[in-house]
VEXZA-132877 format. One line per 4 residues: their letters; for each residue x, y, z of N, C-alpha, C. Coordinates in Angstrom, 3 decimals. Example, Ala and Ser with C-alpha at 12.3 -4.5 7.8 and 13.67 -1.06 7.14 Angstrom:
BEGIN
as = 13.190,-5.690,7.800,12.300,-4.500,7.800,13.200,-3.300,7.800 | 12.850,-2.250,7.080,13.670,-1.060,7.140,12.900,0.030,7.870
END
This chain:
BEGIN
xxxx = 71.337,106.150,162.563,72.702,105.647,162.775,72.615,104.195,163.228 | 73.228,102.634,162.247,73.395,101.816,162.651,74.483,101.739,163.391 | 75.580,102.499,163.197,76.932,101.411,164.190,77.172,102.519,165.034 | 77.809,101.339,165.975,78.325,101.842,167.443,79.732,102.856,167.227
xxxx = 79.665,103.786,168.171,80.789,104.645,168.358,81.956,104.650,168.484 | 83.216,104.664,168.123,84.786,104.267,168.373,85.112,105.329,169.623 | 84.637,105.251,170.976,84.630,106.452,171.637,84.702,105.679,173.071 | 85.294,106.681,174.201,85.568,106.243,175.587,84.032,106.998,176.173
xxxx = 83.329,106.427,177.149,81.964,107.016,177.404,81.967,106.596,179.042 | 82.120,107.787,179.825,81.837,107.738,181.508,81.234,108.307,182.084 | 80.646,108.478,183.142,79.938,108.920,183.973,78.734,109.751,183.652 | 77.992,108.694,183.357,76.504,108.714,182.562,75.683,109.049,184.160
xxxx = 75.216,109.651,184.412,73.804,109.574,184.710,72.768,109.998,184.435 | 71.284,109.173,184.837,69.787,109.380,184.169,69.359,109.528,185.587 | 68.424,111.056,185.300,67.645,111.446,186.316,68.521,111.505,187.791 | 70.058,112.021,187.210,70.835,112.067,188.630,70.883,111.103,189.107
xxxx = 71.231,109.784,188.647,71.388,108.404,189.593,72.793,107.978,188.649 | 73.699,107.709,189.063,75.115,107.004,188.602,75.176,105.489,187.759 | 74.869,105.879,186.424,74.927,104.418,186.185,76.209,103.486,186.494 | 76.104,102.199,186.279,77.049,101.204,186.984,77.714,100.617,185.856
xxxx = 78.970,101.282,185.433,79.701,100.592,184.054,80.118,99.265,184.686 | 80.883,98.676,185.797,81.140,97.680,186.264,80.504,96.384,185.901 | 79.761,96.737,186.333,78.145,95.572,186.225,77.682,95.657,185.829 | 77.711,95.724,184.154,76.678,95.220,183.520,75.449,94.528,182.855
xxxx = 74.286,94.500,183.011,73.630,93.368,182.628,73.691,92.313,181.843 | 73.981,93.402,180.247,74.967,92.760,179.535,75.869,93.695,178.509 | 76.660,93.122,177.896,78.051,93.634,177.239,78.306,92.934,176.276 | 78.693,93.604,175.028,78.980,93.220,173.494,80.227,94.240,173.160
xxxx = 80.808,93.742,172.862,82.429,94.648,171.911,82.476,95.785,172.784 | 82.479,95.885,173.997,82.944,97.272,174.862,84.349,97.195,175.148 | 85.285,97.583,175.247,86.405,97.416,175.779,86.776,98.554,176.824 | 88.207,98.164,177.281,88.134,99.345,178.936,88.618,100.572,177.930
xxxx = 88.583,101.653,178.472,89.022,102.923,177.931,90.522,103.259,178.502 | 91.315,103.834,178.067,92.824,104.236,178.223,93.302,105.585,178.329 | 94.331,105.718,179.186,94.056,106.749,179.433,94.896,107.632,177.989 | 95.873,107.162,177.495,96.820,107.326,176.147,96.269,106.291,175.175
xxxx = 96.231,107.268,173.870,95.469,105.789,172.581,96.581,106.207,171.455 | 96.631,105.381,170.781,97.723,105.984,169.494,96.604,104.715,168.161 | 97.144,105.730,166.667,96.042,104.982,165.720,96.680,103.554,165.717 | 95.729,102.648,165.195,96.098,101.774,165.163,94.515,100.760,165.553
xxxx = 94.887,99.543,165.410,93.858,98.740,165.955,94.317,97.369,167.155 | 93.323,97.741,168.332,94.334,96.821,169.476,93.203,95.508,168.920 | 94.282,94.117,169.615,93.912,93.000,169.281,94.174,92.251,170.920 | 93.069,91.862,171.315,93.048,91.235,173.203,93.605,90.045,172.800
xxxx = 94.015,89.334,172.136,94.351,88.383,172.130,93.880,86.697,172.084 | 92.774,87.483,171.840,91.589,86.180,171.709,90.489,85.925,170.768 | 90.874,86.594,169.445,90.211,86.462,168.416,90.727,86.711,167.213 | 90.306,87.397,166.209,91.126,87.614,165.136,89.962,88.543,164.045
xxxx = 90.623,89.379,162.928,89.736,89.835,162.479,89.659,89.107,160.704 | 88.272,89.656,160.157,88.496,88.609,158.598,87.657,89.262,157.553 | 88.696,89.357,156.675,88.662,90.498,155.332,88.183,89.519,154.279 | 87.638,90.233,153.159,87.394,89.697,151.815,86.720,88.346,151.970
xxxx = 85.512,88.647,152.360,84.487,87.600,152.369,84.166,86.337,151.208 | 84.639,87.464,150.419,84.335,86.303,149.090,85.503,85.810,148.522 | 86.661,85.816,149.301,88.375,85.325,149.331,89.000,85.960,148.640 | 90.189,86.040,148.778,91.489,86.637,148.189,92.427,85.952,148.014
xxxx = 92.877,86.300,146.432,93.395,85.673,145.378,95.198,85.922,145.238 | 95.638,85.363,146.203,96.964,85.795,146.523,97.353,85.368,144.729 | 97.881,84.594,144.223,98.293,84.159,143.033,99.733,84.434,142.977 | 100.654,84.942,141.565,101.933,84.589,141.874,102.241,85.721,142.520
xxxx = 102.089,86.864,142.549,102.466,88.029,143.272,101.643,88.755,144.372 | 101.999,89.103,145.513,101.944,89.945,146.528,102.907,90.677,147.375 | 102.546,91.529,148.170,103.472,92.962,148.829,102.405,93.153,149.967 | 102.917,92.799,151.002,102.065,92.955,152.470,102.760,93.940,153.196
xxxx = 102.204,95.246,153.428,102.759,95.933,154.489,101.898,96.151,155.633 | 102.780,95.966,156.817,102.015,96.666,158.349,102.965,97.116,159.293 | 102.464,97.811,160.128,103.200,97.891,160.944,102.312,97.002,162.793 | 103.235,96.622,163.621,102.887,95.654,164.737,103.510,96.373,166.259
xxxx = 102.618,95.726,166.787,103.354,96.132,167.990,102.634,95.237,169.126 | 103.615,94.850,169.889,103.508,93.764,171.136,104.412,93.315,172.039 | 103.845,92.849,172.890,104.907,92.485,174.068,105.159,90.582,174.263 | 103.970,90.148,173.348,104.272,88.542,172.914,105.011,87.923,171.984
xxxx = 105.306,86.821,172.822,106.481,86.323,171.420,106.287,85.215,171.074 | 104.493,84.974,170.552,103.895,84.160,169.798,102.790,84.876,169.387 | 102.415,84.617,168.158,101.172,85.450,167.778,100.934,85.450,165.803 | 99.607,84.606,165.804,99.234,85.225,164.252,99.398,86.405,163.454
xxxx = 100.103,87.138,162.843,99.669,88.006,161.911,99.260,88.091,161.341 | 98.817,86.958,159.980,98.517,86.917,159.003,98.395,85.847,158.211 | 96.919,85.349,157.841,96.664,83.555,156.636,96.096,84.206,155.600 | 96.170,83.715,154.630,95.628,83.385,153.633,96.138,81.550,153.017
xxxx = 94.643,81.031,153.004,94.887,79.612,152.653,93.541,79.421,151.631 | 93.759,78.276,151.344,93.010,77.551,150.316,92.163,76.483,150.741 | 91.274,75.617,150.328,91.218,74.264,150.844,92.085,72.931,150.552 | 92.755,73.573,149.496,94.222,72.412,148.865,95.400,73.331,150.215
xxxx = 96.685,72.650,149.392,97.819,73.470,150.241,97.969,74.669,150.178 | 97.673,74.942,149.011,98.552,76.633,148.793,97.820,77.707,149.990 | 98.845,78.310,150.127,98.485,79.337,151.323,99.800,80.440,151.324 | 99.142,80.973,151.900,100.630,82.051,152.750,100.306,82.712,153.662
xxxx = 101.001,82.557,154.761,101.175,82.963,156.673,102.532,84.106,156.727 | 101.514,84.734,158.004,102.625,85.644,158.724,102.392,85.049,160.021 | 103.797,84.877,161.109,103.437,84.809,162.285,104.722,85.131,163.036 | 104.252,85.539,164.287,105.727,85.920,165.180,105.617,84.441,165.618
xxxx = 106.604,83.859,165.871,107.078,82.340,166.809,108.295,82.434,167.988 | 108.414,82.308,168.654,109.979,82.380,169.850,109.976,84.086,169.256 | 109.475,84.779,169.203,110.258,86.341,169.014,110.682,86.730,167.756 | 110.343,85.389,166.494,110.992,85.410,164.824,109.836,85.920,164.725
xxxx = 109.541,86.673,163.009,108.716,86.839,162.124,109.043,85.894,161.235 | 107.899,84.858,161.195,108.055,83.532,160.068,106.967,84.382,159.043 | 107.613,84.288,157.208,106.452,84.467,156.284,106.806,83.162,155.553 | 105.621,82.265,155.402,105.201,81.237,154.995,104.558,81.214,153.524
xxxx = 105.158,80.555,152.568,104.484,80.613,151.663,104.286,78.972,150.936 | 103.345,78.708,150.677,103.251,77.014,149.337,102.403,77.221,148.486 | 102.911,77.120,147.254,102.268,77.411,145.929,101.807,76.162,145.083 | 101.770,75.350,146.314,100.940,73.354,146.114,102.164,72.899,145.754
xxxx = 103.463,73.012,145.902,104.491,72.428,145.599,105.002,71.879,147.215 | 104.829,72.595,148.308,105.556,72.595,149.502,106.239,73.733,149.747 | 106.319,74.042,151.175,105.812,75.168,152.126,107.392,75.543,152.117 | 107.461,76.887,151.780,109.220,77.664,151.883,108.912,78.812,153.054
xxxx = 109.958,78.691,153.601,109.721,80.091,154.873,110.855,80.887,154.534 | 110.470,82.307,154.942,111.397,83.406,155.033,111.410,83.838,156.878 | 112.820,83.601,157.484,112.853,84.037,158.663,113.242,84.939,158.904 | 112.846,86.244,159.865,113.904,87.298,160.496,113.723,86.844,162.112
xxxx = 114.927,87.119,162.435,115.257,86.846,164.305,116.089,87.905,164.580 | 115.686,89.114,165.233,116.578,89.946,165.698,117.768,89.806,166.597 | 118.411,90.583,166.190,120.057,90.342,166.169,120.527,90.911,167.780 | 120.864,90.088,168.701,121.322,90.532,169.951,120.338,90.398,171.127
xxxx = 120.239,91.580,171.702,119.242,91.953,172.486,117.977,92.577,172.304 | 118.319,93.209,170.481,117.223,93.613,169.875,116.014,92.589,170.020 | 114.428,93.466,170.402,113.563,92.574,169.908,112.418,93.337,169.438 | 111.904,91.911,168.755,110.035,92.619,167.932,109.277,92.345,168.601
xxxx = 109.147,92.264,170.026,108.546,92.265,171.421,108.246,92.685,172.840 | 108.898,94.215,171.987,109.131,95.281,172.900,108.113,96.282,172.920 | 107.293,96.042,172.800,105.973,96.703,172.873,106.038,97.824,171.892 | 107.211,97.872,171.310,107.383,99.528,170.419,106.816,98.971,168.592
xxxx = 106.762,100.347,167.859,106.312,99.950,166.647,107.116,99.431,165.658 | 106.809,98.173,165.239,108.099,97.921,163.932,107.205,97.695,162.717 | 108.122,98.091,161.715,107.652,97.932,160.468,108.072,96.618,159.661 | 106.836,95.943,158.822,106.915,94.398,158.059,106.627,94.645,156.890
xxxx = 107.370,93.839,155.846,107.221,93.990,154.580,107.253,92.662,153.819 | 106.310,91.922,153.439,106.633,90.288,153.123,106.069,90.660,151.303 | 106.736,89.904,150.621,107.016,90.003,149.382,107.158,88.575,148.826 | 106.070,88.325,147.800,105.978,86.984,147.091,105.925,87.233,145.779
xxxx = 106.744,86.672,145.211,107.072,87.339,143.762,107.084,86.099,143.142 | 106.209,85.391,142.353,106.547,84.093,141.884,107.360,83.065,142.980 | 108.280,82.438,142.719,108.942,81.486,143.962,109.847,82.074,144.665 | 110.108,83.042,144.582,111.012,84.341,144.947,110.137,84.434,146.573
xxxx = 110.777,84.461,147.845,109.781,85.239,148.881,111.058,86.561,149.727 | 110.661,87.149,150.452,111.362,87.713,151.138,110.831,88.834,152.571 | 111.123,89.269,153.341,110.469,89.656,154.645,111.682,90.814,154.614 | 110.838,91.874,154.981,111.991,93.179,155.713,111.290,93.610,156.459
xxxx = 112.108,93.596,157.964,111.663,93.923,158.886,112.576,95.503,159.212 | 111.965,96.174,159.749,112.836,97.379,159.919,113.916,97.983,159.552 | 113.917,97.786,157.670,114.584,97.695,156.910,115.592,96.559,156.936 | 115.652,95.592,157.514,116.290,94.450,157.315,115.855,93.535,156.676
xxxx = 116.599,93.632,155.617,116.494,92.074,154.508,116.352,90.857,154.893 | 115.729,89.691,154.645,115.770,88.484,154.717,115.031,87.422,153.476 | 115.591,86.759,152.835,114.943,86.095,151.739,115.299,84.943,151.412 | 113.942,83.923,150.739,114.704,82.458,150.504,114.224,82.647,149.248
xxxx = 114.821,81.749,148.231,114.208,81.156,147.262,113.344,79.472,147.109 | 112.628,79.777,146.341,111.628,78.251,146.421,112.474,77.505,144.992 | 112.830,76.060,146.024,113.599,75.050,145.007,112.030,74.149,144.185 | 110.672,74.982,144.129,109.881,74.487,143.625,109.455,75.553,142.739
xxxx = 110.403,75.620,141.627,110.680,76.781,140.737,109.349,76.369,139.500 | 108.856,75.609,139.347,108.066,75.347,138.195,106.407,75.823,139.060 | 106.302,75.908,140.019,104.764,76.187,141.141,105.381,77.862,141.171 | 104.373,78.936,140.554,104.372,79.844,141.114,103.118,80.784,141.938
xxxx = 102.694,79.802,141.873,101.283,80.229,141.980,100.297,79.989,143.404 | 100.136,81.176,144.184,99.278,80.664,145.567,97.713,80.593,144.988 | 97.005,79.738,144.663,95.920,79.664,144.315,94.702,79.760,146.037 | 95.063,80.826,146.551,93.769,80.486,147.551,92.663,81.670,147.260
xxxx = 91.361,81.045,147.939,90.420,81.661,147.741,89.617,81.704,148.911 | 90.538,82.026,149.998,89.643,81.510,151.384,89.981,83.775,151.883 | 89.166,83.806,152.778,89.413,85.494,153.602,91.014,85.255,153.756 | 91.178,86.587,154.232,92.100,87.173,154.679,92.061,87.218,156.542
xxxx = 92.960,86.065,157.011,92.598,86.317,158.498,93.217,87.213,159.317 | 93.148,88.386,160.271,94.266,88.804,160.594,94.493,88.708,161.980 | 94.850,88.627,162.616,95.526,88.444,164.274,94.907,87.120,164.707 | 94.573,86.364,163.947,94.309,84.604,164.405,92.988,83.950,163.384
xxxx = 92.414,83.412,164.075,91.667,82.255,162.837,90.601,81.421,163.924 | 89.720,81.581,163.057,88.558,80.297,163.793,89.067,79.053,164.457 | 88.738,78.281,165.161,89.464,76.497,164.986,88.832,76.351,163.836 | 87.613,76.487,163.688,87.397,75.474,162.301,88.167,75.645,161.053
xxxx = 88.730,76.484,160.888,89.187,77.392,159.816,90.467,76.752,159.739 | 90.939,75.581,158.516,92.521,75.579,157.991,93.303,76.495,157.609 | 94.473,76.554,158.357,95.357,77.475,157.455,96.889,76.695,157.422 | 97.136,76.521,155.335,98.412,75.513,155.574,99.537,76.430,155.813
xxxx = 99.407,77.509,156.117,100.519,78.844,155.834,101.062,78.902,157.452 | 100.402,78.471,158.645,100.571,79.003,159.767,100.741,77.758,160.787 | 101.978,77.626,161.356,101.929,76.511,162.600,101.676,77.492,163.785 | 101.236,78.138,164.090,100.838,78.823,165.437,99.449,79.175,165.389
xxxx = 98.685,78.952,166.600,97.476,78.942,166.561,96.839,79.991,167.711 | 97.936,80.506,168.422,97.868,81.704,169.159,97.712,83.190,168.599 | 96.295,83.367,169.222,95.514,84.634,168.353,96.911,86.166,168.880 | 97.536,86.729,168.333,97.607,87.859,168.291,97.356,89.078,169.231
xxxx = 98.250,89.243,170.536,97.917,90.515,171.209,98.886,91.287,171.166 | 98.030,92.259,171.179,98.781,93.792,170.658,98.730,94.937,169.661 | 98.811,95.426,168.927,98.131,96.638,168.196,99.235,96.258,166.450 | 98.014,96.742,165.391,98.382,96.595,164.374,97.992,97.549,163.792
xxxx = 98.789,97.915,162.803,98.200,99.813,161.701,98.845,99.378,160.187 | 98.067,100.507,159.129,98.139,100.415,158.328,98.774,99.311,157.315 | 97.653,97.976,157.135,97.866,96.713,156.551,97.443,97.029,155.061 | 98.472,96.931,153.828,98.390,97.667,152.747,98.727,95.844,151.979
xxxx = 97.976,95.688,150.760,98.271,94.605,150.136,98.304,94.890,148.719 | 99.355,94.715,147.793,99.519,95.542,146.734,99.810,94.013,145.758 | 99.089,94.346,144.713,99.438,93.424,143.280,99.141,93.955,142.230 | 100.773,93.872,141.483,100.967,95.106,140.507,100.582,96.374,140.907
xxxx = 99.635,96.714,140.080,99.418,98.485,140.297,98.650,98.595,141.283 | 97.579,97.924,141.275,96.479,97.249,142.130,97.088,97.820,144.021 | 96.493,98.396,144.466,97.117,98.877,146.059,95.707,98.491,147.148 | 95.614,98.049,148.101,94.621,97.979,148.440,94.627,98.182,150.170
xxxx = 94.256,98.907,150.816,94.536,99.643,152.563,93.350,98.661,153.441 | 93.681,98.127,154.141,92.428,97.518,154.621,91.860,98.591,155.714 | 91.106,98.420,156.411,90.203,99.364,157.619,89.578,98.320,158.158 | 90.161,97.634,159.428,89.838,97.109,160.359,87.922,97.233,160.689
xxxx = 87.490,98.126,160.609,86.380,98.234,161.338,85.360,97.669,159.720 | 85.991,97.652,158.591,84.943,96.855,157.987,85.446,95.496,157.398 | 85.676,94.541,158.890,85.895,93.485,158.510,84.518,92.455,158.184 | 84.176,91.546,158.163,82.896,91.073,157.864,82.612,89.969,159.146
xxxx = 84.150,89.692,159.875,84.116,88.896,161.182,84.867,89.742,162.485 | 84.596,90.192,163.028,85.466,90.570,164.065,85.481,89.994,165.427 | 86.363,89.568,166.352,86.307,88.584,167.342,87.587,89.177,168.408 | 87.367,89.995,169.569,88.721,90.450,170.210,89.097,91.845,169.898
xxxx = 88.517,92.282,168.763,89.485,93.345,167.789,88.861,94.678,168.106 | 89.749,95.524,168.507,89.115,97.098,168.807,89.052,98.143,167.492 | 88.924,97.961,166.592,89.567,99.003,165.294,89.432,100.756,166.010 | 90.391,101.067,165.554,90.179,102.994,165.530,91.511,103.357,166.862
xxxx = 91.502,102.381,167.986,92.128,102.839,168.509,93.120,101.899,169.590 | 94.498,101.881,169.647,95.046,101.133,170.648,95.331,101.902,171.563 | 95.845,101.006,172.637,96.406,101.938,174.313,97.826,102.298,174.326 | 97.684,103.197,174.141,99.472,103.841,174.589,100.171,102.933,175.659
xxx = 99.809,102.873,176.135,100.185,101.453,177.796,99.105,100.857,178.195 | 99.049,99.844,178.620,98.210,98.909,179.074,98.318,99.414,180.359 | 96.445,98.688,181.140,96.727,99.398,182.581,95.879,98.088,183.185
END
């Protein structure tokens, strides 16, 4: 067995002596254990995770689904960029879900801002749906519609070929899709990316970078 366990592990002792989880000598990807977990993958807020090593080819069509959950009201969801402009971003900003898209023509956003007192920062689960259809974009958030059209109707095309980042991004790492640079805390599940027939589920735990990211399990409450 190469990989480590998705598992809570206490009160070890060898030869009847109490080992010391506290103080460790040293420590790699351990996180605290909880006493409630629900599926999902928690994100501390200080890293980000990164898919499709050899890049992903947003082009004129994509269908991003996830579902999020957090108590911040700034935070990466989601780059895909290029080394030219074209790109496309998810990010919460002031409490909005911005989806960002430029197809090398210049950058069109689709906003949702919940209505009232409602918010997507209530630590509870909401569901996202961002949709790039040629210059066409649009975002539904908990079944709520929101959509712009791109007045750069002749560009349909996101030409990037860079990973898939999810809950934040290297510094070194451009992304023209995203003005927020605040990694992502809080728990994310089932991230589904569909073109045409083509469906594709990601699984957190085989990302090729992981930085912050717990896959398998978030905390019912933070403690």
């Amino acid at each position: 067995v190469t990989h480590s366990i998705p598992a809570c592990i206490g009160s070890m002792t060898i030869n009847g002596k109490q080992l010391d989880n506290e103080s460790p000598v040293s420590i790699f990807a351990v996180n605290k254990c909880y006493e409630t977990v629900q599926d999902g993958t928690f994100f501390d807020g200080s890293g980000f995770a990164a898919l499709v090593r050899e890049g992903y080819k947003v082009r004129s069509d994509v269908n991003i689904t996830l579902e999020f959950r957090t108590t911040a009201a700034h935070g990466v969801l989601l780059g895909v960029s290029s080394a030219r402009v074209d790109a496309i971003g998810l990010e919460i900003v002031h409490g909005k879900v911005l989806f960002h898209v430029n197809n090398g023509a210049g950058r069109i956003t689709a906003s949702y801002e919940p209505r009232g007192t409602n918010s997507l920062c209530d630590g509870k689960w909401h569901k996202l749906q961002a949709n790039k259809s040629k210059h066409h974009i649009s975002l539904v958030i908990d079944g709520n519609l929101v959509h712009t059209d791109n007045p750069y109707v002749q560009s349909t095309s996101a030409d990037t070929n860079n990973p898939i980042y999810v809950g934040g991004y290297p510094a070194d790492v451009k992304q023209n899709c995203l003005t927020s640079k605040t990694s992502f805390r809080g728990c994310l599940r089932n991230l589904v990316l569909t073109k045409g027939q083509h469906t594709e589920f990601f699984d957190f735990s085989r990302a090729f970078d992981l930085r912050g990211v717990f896959p398998h399990s978030c905390p019912g409450a933070e403690h």
